[in-house]
C-alpha positions in Angstrom: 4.0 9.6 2.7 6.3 9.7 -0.5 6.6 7.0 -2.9 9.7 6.7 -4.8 10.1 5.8 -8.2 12.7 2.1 -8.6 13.5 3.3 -11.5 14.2 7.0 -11.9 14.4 7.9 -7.9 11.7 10.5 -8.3 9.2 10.8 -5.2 5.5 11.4 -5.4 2.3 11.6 -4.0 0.2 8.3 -3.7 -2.6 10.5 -5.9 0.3 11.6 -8.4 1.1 7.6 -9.1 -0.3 5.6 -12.3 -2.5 2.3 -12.0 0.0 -0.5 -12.8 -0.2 -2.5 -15.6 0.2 -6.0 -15.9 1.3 -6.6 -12.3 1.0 -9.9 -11.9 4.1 -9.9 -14.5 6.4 -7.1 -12.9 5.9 -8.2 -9.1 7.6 -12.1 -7.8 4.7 -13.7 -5.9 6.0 -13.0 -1.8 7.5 -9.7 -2.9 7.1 -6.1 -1.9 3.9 -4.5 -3.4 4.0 -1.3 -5.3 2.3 1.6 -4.9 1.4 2.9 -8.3 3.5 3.8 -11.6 5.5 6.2 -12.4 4.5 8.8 -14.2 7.7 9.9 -16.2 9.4 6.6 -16.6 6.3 4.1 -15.9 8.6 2.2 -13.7 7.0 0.8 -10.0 6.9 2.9 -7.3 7.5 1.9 -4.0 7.0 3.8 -0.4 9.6 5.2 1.3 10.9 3.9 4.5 11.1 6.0 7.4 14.6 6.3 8.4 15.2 6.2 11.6 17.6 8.8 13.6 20.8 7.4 14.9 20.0 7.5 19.3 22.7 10.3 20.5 26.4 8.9 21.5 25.4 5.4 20.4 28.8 3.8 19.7 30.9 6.8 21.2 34.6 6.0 22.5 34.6 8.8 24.5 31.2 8.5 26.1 29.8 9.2 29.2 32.8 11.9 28.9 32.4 13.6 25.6 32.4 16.5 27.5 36.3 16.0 28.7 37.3 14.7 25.4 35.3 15.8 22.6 37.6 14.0 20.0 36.1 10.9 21.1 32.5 12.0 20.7 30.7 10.5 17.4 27.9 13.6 18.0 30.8 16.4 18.0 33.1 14.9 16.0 30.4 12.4 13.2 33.2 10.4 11.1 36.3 12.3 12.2 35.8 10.9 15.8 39.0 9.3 16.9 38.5 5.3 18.2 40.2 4.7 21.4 40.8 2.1 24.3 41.5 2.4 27.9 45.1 1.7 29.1 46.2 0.2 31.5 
């Protein structure tokens, strides 16, 4: 897992991180512990989040037809798909 510096952006190792010092001054009681410091800027470090994939057609006009109109298909098209209703 990576650990990403709230400071500079750079991502490390958990064995590549700095002890912290004085952390009862840097972190708010209740708030997100830090992994380590950062060893270029000394800044907190904080894991990364996994980021989860978007599911397939999840929000897709076209869907379950993307395969008769692709234009309306977020998974062919990303942020050019075209928004559409049905008519009547």
């Amino acid at each position: 897992m990576k650990h990403r510096c709230d400071n500079c952006g750079v991502e490390w190792d958990l064995e590549d991180l700095q002890p912290i010092k004085d952390l009862h001054q840097r972190v708010d009681p209740g708030g997100v512990m830090p992994s380590g410091e950062c060893p270029d800027c000394g800044a907190l470090c904080y894991p990364e989040k996994k980021r989860r994939k978007r599911p397939g057609h999840l929000g897709c006009a076209a869907y379950p037809n993307c395969d008769v109109d692709p234009n309306g298909c977020s998974v062919v098209m990303g942020s050019d798909m075209e928004w559409y209703g049905h008519r009547d």
